[in-house]
C-alpha positions in Angstrom: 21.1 -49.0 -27.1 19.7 -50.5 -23.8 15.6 -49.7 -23.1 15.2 -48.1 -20.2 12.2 -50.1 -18.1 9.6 -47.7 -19.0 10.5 -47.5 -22.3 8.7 -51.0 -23.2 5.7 -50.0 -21.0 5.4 -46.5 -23.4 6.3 -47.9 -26.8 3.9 -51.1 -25.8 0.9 -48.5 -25.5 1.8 -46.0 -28.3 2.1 -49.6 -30.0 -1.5 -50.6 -29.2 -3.0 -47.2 -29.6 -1.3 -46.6 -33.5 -2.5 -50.3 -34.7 -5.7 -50.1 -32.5 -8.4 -47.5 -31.6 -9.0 -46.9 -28.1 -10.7 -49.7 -27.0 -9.6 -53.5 -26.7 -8.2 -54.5 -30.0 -4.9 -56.4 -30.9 -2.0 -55.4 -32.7 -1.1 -57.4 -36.0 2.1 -55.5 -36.6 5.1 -54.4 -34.8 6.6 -51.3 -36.1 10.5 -51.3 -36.2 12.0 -47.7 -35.3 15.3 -46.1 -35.7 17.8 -45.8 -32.8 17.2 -42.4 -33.4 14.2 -42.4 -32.9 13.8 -45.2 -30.0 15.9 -42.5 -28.4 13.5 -39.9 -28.5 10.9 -42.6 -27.1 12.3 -43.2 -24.4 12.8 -39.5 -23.1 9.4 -39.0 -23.9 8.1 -42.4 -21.7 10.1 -41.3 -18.6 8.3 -37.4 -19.0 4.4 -39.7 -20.4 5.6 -41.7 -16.5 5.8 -38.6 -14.7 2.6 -37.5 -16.1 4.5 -33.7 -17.7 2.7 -34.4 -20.4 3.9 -31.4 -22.3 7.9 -33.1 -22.1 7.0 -35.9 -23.6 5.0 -34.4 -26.3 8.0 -32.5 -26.7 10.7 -35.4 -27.2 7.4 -37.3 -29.4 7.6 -34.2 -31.7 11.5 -34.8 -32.0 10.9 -38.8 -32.9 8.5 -37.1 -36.0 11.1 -35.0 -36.8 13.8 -37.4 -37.1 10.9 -39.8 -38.9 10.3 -37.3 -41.6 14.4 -36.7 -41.8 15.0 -40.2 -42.4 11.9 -40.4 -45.1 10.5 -43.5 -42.5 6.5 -43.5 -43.8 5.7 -46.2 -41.0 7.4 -44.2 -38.1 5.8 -41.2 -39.6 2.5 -42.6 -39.0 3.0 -44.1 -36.1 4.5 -40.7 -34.5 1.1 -39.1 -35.9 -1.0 -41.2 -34.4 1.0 -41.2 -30.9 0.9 -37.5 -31.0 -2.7 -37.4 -31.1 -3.3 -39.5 -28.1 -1.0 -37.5 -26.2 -2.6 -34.6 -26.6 -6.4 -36.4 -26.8 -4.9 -38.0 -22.9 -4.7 -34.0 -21.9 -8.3 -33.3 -23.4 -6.7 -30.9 -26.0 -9.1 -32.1 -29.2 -8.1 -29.8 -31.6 -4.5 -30.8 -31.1 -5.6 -34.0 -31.3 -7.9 -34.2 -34.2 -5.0 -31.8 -36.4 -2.5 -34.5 -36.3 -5.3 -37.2 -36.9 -5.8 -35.1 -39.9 -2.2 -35.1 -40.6 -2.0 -38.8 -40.4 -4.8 -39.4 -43.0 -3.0 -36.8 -45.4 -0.3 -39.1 -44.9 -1.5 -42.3 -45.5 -3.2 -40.8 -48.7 -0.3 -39.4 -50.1 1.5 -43.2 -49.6 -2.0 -44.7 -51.0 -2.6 -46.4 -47.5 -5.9 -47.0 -47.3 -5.5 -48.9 -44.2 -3.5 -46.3 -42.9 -6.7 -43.4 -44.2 -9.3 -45.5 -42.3 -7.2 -45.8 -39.0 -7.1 -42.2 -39.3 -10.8 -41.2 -39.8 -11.5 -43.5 -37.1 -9.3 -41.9 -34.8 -11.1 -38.4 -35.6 -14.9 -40.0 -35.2 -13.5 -40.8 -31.3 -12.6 -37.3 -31.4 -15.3 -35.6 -32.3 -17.4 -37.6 -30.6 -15.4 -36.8 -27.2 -16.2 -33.3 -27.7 -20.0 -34.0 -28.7 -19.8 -33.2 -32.4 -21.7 -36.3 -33.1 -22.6 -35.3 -36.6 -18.8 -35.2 -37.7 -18.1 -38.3 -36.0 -20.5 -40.2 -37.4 -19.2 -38.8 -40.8 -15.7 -39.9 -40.0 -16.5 -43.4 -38.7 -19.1 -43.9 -41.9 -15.8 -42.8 -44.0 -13.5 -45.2 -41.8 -15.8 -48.0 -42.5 -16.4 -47.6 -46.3 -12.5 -47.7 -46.7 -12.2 -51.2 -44.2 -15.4 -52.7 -46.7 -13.1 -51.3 -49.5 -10.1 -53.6 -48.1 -11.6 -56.4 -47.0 -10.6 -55.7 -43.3 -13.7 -57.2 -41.4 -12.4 -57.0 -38.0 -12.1 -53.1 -38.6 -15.5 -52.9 -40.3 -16.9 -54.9 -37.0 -15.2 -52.6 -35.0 -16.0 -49.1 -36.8 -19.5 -50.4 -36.5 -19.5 -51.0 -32.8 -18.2 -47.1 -32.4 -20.8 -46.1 -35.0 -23.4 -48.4 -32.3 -22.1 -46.8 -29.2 -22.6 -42.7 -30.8 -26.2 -44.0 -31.5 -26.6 -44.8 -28.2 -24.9 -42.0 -27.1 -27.5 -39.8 -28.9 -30.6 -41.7 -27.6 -31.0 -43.8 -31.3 -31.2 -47.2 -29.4 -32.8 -49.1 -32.2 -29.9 -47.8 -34.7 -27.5 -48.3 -32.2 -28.6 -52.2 -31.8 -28.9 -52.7 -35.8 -25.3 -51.3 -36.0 -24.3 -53.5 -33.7 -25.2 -56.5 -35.2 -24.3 -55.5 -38.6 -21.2 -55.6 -37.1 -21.6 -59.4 -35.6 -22.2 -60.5 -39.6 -18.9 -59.8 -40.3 -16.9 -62.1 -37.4 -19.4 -64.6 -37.2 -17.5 -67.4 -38.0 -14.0 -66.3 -36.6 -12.0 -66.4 -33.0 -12.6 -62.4 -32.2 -14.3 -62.9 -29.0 -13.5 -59.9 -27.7 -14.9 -57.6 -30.1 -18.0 -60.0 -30.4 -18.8 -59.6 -27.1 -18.6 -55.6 -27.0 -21.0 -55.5 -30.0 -23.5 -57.7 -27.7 -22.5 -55.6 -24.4 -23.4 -52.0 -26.6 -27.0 -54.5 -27.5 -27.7 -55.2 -24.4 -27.1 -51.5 -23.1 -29.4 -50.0 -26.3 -31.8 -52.8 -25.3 -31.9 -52.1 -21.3 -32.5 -48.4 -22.1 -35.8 -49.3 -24.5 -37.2 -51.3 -21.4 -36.3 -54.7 -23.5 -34.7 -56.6 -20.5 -35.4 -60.2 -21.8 -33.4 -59.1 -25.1 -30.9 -57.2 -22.9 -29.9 -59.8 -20.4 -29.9 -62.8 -23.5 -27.4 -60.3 -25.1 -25.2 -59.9 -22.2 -25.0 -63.5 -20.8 -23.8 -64.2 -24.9 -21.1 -61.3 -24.0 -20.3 -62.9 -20.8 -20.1 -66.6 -22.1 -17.4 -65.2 -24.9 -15.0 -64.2 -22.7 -15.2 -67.0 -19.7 -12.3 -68.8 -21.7 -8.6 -68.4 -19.6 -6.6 -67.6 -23.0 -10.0 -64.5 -23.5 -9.2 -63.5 -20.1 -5.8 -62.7 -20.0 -6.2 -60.2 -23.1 -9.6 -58.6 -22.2 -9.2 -55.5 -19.7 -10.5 -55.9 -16.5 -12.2 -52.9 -16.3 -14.1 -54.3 -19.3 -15.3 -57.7 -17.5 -16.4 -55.4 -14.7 -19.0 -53.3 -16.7 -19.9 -56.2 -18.1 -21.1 -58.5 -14.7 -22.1 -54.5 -13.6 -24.6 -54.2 -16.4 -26.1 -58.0 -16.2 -26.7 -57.1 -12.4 -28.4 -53.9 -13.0 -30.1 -55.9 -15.7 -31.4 -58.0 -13.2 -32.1 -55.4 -10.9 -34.8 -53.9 -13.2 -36.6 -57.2 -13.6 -36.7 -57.1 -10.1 -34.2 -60.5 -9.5 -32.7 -58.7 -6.3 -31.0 -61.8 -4.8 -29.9 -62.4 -8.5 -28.1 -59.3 -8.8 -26.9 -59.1 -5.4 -25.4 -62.5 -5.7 -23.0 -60.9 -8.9 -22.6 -57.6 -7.2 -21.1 -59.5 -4.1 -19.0 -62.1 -6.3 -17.7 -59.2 -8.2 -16.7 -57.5 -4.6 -15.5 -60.8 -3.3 -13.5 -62.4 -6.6 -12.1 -59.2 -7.9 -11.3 -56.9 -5.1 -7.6 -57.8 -4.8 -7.9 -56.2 -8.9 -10.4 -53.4 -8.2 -9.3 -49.8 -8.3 -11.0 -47.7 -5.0 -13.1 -46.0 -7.7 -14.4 -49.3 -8.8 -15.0 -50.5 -5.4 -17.2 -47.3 -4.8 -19.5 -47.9 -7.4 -19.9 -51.5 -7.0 -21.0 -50.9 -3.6 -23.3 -47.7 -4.4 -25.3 -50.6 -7.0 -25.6 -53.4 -4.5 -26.4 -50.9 -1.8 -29.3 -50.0 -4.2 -30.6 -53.3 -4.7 -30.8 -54.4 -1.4 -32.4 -50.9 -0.8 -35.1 -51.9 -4.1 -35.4 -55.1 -2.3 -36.2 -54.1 1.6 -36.5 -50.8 1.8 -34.5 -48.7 4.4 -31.7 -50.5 5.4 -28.4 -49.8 7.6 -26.3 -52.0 4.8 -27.5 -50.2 2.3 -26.7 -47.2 4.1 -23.4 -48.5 5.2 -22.3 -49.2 1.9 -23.2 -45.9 0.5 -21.5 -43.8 3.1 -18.1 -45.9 2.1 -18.5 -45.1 -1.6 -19.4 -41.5 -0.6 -16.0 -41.4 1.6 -13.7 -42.7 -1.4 -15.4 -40.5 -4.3 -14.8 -37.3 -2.0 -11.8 -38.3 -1.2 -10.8 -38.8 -5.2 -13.3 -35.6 -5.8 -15.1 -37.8 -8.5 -18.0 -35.2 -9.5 -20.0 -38.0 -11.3 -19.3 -40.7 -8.3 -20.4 -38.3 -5.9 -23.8 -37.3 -8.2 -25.0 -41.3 -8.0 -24.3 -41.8 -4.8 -26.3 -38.8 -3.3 -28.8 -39.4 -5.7 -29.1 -43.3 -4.0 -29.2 -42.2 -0.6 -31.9 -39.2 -1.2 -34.1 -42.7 -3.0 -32.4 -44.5 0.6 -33.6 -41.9 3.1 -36.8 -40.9 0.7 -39.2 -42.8 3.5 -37.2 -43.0 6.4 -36.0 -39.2 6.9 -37.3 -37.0 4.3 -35.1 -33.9 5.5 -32.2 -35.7 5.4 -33.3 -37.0 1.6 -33.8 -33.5 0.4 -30.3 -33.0 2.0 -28.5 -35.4 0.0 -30.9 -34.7 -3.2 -29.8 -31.4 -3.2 -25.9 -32.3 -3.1 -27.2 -34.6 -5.9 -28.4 -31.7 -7.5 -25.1 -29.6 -6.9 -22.9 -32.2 -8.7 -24.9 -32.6 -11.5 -25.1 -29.1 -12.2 -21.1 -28.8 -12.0 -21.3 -32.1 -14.5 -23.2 -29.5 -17.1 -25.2 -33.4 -17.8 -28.5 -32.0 -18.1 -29.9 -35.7 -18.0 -28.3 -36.1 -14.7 -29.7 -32.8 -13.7 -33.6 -34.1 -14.7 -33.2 -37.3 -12.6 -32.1 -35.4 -10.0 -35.2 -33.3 -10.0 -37.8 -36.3 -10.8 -36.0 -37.4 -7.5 -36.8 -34.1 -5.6 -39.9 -33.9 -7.0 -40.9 -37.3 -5.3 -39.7 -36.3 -2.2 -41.1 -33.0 -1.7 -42.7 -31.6 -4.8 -42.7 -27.9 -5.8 -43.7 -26.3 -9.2 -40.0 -24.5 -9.7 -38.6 -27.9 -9.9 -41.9 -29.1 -12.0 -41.1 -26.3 -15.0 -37.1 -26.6 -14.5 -37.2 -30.0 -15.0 -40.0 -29.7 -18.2 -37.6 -27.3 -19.9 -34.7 -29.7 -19.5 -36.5 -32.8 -20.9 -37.5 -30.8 -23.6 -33.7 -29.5 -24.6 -32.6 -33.0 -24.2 -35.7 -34.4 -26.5 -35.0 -31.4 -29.2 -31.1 -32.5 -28.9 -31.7 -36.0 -29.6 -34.1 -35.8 -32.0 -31.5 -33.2 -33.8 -28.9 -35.2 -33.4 -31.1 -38.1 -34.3 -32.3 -36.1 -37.9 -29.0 -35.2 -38.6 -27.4 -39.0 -38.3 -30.4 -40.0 -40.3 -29.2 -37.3 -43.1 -26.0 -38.4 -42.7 -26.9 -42.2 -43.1 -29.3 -41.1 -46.2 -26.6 -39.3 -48.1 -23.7 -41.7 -47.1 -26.2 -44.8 -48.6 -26.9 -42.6 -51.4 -23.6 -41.6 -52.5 -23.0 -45.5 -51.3 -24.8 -46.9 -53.5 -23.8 -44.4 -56.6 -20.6 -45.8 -55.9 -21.5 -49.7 -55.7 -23.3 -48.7 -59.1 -20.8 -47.5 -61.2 -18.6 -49.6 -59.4 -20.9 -52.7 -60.4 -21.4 -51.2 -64.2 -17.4 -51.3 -64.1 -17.3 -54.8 -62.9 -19.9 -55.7 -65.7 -17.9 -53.9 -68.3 -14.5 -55.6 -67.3 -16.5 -58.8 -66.9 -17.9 -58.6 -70.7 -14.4 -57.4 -71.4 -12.9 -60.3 -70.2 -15.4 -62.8 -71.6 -15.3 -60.8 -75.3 -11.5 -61.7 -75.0 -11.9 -65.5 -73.9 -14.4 -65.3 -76.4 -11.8 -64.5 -79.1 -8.9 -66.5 -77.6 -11.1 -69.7 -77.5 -12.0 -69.1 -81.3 -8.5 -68.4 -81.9 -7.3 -71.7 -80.2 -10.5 -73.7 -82.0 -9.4 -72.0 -85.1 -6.0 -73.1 -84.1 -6.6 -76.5 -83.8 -9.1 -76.9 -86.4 -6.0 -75.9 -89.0 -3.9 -78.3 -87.0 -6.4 -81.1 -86.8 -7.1 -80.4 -90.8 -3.5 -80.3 -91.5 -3.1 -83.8 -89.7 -6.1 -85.3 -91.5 -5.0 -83.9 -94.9 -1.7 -85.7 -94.5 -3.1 -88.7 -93.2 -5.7 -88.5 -96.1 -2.8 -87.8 -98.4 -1.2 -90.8 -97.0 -3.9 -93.1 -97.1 -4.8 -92.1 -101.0 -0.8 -92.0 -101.5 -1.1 -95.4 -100.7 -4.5 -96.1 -102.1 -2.9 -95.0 -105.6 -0.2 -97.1 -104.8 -2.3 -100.3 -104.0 -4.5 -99.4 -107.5 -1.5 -99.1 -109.9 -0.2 -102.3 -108.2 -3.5 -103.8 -108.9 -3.8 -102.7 -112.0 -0.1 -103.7 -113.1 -1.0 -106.6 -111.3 -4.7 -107.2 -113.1 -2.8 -106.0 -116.7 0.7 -108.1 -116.1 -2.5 -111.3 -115.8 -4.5 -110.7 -118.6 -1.0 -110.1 -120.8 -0.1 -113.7 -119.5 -3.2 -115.6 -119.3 -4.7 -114.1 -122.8 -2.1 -112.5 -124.9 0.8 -114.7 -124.1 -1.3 -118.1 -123.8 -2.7 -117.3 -126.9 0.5 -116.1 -128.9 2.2 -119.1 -127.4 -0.3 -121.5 -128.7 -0.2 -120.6 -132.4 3.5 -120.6 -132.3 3.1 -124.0 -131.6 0.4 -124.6 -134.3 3.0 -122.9 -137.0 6.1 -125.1 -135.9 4.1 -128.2 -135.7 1.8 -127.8 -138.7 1.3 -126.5 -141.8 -0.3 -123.5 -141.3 -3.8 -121.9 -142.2 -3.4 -118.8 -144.0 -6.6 -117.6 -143.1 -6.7 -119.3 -139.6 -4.0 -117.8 -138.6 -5.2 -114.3 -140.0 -8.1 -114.6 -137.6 -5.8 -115.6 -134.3 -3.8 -112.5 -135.1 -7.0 -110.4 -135.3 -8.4 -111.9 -132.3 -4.8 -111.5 -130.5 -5.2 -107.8 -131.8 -8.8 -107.0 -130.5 -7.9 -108.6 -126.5 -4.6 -106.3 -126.9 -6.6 -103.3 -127.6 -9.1 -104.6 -124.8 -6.5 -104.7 -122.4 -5.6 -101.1 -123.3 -8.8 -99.6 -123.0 -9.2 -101.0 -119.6 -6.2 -99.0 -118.8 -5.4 -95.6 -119.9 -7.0 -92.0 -118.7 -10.4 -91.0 -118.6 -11.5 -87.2 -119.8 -13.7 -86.3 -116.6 -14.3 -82.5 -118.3 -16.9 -81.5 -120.3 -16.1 -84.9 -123.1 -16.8 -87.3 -120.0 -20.8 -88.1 -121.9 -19.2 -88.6 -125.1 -16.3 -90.5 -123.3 -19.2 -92.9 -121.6 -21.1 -93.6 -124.9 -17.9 -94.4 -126.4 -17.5 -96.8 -124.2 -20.8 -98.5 -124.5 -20.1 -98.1 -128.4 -17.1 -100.0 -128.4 -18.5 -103.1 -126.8 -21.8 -103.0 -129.3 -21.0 -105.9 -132.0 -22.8 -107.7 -134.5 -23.5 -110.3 -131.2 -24.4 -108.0 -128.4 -26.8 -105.1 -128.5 -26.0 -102.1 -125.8 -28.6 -100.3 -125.2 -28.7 -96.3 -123.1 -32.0 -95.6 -121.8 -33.2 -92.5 -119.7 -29.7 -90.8 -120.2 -29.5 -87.0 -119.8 -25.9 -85.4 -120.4 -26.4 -82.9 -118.0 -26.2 -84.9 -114.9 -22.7 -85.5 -114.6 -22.5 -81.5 -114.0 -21.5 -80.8 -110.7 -20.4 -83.8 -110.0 -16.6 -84.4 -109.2 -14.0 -86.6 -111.0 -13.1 -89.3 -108.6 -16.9 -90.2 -109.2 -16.8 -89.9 -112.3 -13.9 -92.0 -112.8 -15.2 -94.9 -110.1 -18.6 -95.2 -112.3 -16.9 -95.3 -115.4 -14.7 -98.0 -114.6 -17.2 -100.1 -112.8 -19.4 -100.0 -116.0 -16.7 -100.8 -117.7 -15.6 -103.7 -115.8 -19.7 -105.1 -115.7 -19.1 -105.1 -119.8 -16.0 -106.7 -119.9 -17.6 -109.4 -117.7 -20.6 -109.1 -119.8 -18.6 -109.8 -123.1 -16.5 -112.6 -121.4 -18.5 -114.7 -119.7 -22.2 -114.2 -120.1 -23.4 -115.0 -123.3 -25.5 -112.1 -123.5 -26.6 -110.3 -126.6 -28.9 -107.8 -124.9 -27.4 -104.8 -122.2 -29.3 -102.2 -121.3 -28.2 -99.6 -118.7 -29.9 -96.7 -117.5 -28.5 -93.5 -115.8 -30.7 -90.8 -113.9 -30.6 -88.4 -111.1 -33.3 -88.7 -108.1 -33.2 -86.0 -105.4 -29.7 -86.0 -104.0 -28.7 -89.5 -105.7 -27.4 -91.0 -108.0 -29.3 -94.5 -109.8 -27.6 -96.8 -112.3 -29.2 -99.9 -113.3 -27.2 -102.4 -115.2 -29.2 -105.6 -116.7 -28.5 -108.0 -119.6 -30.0 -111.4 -120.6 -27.1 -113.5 -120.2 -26.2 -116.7 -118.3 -26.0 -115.3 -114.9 -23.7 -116.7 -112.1 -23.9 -118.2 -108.8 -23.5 -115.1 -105.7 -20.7 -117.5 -104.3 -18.8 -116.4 -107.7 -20.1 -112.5 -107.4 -18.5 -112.7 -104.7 -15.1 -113.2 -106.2 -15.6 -111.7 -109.4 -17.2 -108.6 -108.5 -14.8 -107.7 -105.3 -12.9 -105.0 -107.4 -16.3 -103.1 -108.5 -18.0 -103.4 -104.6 -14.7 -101.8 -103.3 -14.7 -98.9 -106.4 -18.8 -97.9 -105.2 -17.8 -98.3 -101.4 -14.7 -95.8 -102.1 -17.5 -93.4 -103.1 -19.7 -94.3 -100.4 -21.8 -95.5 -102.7 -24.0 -99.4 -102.7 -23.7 -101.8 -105.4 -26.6 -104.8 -105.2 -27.6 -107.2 -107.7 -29.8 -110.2 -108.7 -29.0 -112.9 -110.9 -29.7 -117.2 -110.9 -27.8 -119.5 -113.9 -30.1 -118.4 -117.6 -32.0 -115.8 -116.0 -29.4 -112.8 -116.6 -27.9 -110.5 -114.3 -29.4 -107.0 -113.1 -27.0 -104.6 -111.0 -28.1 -101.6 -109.2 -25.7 -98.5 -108.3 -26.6 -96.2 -106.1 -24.2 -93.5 -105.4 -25.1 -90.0 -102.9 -24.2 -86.8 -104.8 
C-alpha cells in the first residue's frame, strides 16, 4: 500500500531511535515490517503529527500486537523500543522504562545480545531523566559490558560518553573526562567523527567546570575541527554545532577573550539565523549580551539584547530561558540601577524556584547577595550548597561503589573467563600436540615403509649382483683351473704314453682345486658353530708348506654381533688365504682377532712375496667392497719380498 507523506517522516525517526539512542548516531539496519503492520504505522504518524500522543501510542500498541501475531522478533523489538520513546516524549518514565524492560527480556529470550545492550542503554537514559543516577549508571555499565562482549566499539564509545555526561551530571568531572576518553580509544583510528567529537565536547564541558580552560578550549576546537567537513555537516544536528561554537565562546569568555567570543557569538547569529529556532536566537543573544556586558560594563546593547531574549522566552513561557536572562540583567543593572537589579534578581529567583534546580536557586542568591546583602539569603543559600555538596558527594560514593563492584565482578569474570581461555588453549595445543605425533608417527611408518622397500630393493638387487658375481667368479675358476687343467692331461693321455703315477697326482691336484672351489662357495653356520666354523677354515689351508697361525683369539667376541658381519669377515679372510695360497709364496700367516671398545680389529700378515698396490688394487676390489658393505676400512702394507700385512677394522 501507498505511504502516506508522514509516514516516512515517523518510521524514519522510530527507525533512528530503535537502532540508535537518543543522541546523534546512525542506523546500520533497516528493519522490513509487514503491511500489517506499516498500516498501523502510519495511523500512529498522522496521531505522533498531531501531537495526541495517546492515538498514536494506541495504533503503536496494535503494530506490537500484530508483531507478536505474526512471531516477527525484529518488529517486536523495534515496536518495544518505539513504544518507549513515545511514552519517554510524554515524560511518562515508568511507561517508558517497562517496555525498555520488555525489550531486554526479549532480546534475551532470542540470545540478542545486541539487542540486551540497546535495551539497558535505553533504561540508563531513563533513569537518568528522572535523576536515579545510581540505576543508570548500573544500566549503562551493564550496556557496555555486553558491546565489549560483542566487539561493538562504536556502542562501547558511545555507552561511555552517556556514562561521561551522568558523571558530569553528578558534579564527578574528573570521571566524567576519563570516561570520555576511554571512550576515544576505541574509535581512534575510524571515520566516526561525530561521536568523536561529542566525547571531546562532554571533555571540554567537565574541564570548563574544573576551571581548566586551556584543556577545555584544546578539547573543543578538536570537536569543532571534526565536524567542519560538508559530508559531517549534513548528518550532524544543528542544534549540536550550535552548543558546540556556544560553549567555545563561553569558553573564551571565562579567559576573558571578549572580542574572541563575541566574534563566534555574532557569526553564529549572522551565519545561522535563517536555521535558528526563536529559542535559540534568545539564548545566543542573552551570552553575547553578557560578554559585551563582562567586557564594558553597563551597556544599552547589552541591555537591548537581553530585553529581546526576555520578550521571546515569555512569550514561549521558557521557565529556564527566563531564569538566565533575569539573572544577566540583575549582573547588567548590578552598578547602574541597583533597585532595578534586585528587581530582576528576584524574578531570577522566582523561576528558579519553580525550576525546583537548587543550583540555579544558589546562583541566584550569590547574585542577590552581591547586590544587596542580607543574612536570610546568607543561611538560605549555605543550606542549599550544602544539600547540593551532600547530593553529589552521595551520588558521587554511590557511582564509586557501583564502579568498585562492577570492576570487581569485572574482573571475576575476565578471570575465569581467562582461566577458560587457558584451559581451551592447553586443550587445543594437548590435541595438536597428539595430532602432530600422530602425523610424525604417520610418516615415520610411511617413510620406514619406503626405505624398507627401497632397502629391500637395493639388497634384492645386491643379492642379485653377488650370486651373479659369484656364478660369475665360480663359472672362471671352473674354466681357467678345472677345465684348463682337465683339458691338458687329456691331451697328455692321447698324445703320450701315460704316467701312472703322474697322472694320479693331476687328478689329486684337479680334486683339491675342485674342493677349493667348493669351499669358497657354499653356507656359512653364523650361530653359535661360527668359531669352530672360522678355525676350520684356517685349518683347512694349514699344510705341510704353510703355517697358519691364531693369536689373541677369544670365542666370545663374535656374541652379539650379527650375521651379515659375520659372513662379510669370514669371506674376506677367506679370500686373503686363497690369495695367500696362490700367489704368495708364503709359509707363515698369522692373524689376530680382538675386540677394542666399540670395534672390531683384525690384522692379517704373512711373509710372502708381496705385490705392487697398482695390483691391490685389482685383486683386492672384491674384499674392499665386502668391509665397505659393513662400513667397515680395510688398509694394508706390502713392497715385492717383504710380505703383506692387512688391517680390518670394522664398528660393532
Amino acid at each position: 500500500m501507498k505511504l502516506l507523506p508522514v509516514t516516512s517522516f515517523f518510521l524514519f525517526v522510530l527507525g533512528m531511535t530503535f537502532f540508535v539512542s537518543c543522541d546523534d548516531k546512525v542506523t546500520t539496519e533497516k528493519p522490513v515490517f509487514a503491511p500489517i503492520i506499516i498500516q498501523h504505522e502510519d495511523s500512529a504518524a498522522i496521531y505522533l503529527k498531531k501531537r495526541e500522543y495517546q492515538k498514536a501510542v494506541l495504533f503503536q500498541k496494535k503494530a506490537l500486537k500484530e508483531a507478536l501475531k505474526l512471531k516477527d522478533s525484529i518488529s517486536i523489538q523495534f515496536e518495544y523500543s518505539s513504544l518507549s520513546h513515545l511514552y519517554e516524549n510524554q515524560k511518562m518514565y515508568d511507561s517508558a522504562f517497562a517496555y525498555s524492560d520488555k525489550y531486554y527480556a526479549f532480546s534475551g529470550k532470542m540470545k540478542d545480545s545486541f539487542g540486551m545492550a540497546k535495551a539497558l542503554h535505553r533504561k540508563g537514559f531513563i533513569k537518568k531523566s528522572i535523576g536515579n543516577f545510581e540505576l543508570a549508571y548500573k544500566n549503562y555499565t551493564s550496556s557496555k559490558e555486553l558491546f565489549l562482549k560483542i566487539g561493538d566499539a562504536k556502542e562501547v564509545a558511545n555507552t561511555l560518553l552517556a556514562i561521561s555526561e551522568l558523571e558530569k551530571k553528578i558534579g564527578s568531572f574528573g570521571e566524567s573526562q576519563s570516561s570520555a576518553l576511554e571512550g576515544l580509544k576505541y574509535i581512534e583510528n575510524t571515520s566516526e567523527y561525530i561521536l568523536k567529537s561529542k566525547l571531546y565536547y562532554s571533555i571540554a564541558v567537565s574541564a570548563k567546570e574544573q576551571g581548566d580552560l586551556a584543556t577545555a578550549e584544546h578539547r573543543i576546537n578538536q570537536a569543532l575541527n571534526l565536524v567542519k567537513a560538508p559530508e559531517v555537516i549534513k548528518k550532524i544536528k544543528l542544534k549540536t554545532l550550535i552548543d558546540y561554537n556556544n560553549t567555545k565562546a563561553n569558553i573564551l569568555k571565562e579567559k576573558e577573550l571578549y572580542d574572541e567570543a563575541i566574534k563566534v557569538y555574532e557569526d553564529l547569529l549572522v551565519n545561522k539565523r535563517d536555521k535558528l529556532s526563536e529559542q535559540q536566537i534568545a539564548r545566543i543573544n542573552g551570552n553575547l549580551a553578557h560578554a559585551i556586558y563582562k567586557q564594558k560594563g553597563y551597556n544599552e546593547n547589552s541591555n537591548s539584547l537581553l530585553m529581546k531574549s526576555l520578550a521571546v522566552n515569555k512569550k514561549l513561557g521558557y521557565k529556564s530561558g527566563l531564569h538566565s536572562i533575569y539573572l544577566k540583567l540583575a549582573q547588567l543593572y548590578k552598578e547602574y540601577n541597583k533597585p532595578k537589579a534586585i528587581e530582576y534578581i528576584n524574578e531570577s529567583i522566582f523561576y528558579a524556584r519553580g525550576l525546583e534546580n537548587k543550583n540555579a536557586v544558589s546562583e541566584a542568591l550569590a547574585t542577590r547577595m552581591d547586590i544587596s546583602f542580607n543574612v536570610s539569603d546568607f543561611h538560605e543559600y549555605q543550606n542549599i550548597r550544602k544539600r547540593i555538596k551532600q547530593k553529589e558527594y552521595t551520588m558521587q560514593s554511590l557511582i564509586a561503589n557501583v564502579k568498585f563492584d562492577f570492576d570487581s565482578s569485572e574482573k571475576k569474570r575476565l578471570a575465569a573467563e581467562r582461566k577458560e581461555l587457558e584451559t581451551s588453549r592447553a586443550a587445543e595445543k594437548t590435541k595438536a600436540g597428539n595430532l602432530l605425533l600422530l602425523l610424525t608417527l604417520l610418516i615415520l611408518i610411511i617413510a620406514t615403509y619406503f626405505i624398507y622397500q627401497k632397502i629391500k630393493r637395493r639388497h634384492k638387487i645386491e643379492k642379485v649382483k653377488t650370486v651373479h658375481n659369484t656364478e660369475v667368479r665360480i663359472s672362471a675358476k671352473v674354466h681357467d683351473e678345472l677345465a684348463n687343467d682337465i683339458h691338458n692331461l687329456l691331451a697328455k693321455l692321447e698324445t703320450s704314453d701315460p704316467d701312472k703315477e703322474n697322472v694320479l697326482d693331476k687328478l689329486e691336484m684337479i680334486y683339491h682345486n675342485a674342493r677349493d672351489i667348493s669351499k669358497q662357495n657354499r653356507s656359512v653356520e653364523t650361530g653359535k658353530e661360527f668359531p669352530d666354523e672360522l678355525i676350520n677354515l684356517f685349518t683347512s689351508y694349514q699344510s705341510d708348506t704353510v703355517n697358519v697361525i691364531l693369536k689373541r683369539y677369544d670365542e666370545t667376541i663374535w656374541n652379539g654381533i650379527s650375521s651379515h658381519v659375520k659372513i662379510t669377515l669370514y669371506r674376506v679372510l677367506q679370500e686373503l688365504l686363497t690369495n695367500t695360497k696362490k700367489h704368495s709364496n708364503a709359509t707363515l700367516v698369522a692373524v689376530s682377532i680382538e675386540k677394542k671398545k666399540k670395534e672390531l680389529l683384525i690384522q692379517f700378515s704373512d711373509n710372502g712375496d708381496g705385490f705392487s698396490e697398482k695390483i691391490s688394487k685389482g685383486g683386492l676390489k672384491n674384499a674392499e667392497n665386502r668391509i665397505h658393505a659393513i662400513k667397515g676400512k680395510l688398509t694394508f702394507d706390502t713392497e715385492f719380498h717383504q710380505g703383506c700385512k692387512f688391517n680390518i677394522n670394522v664398528p660393532l
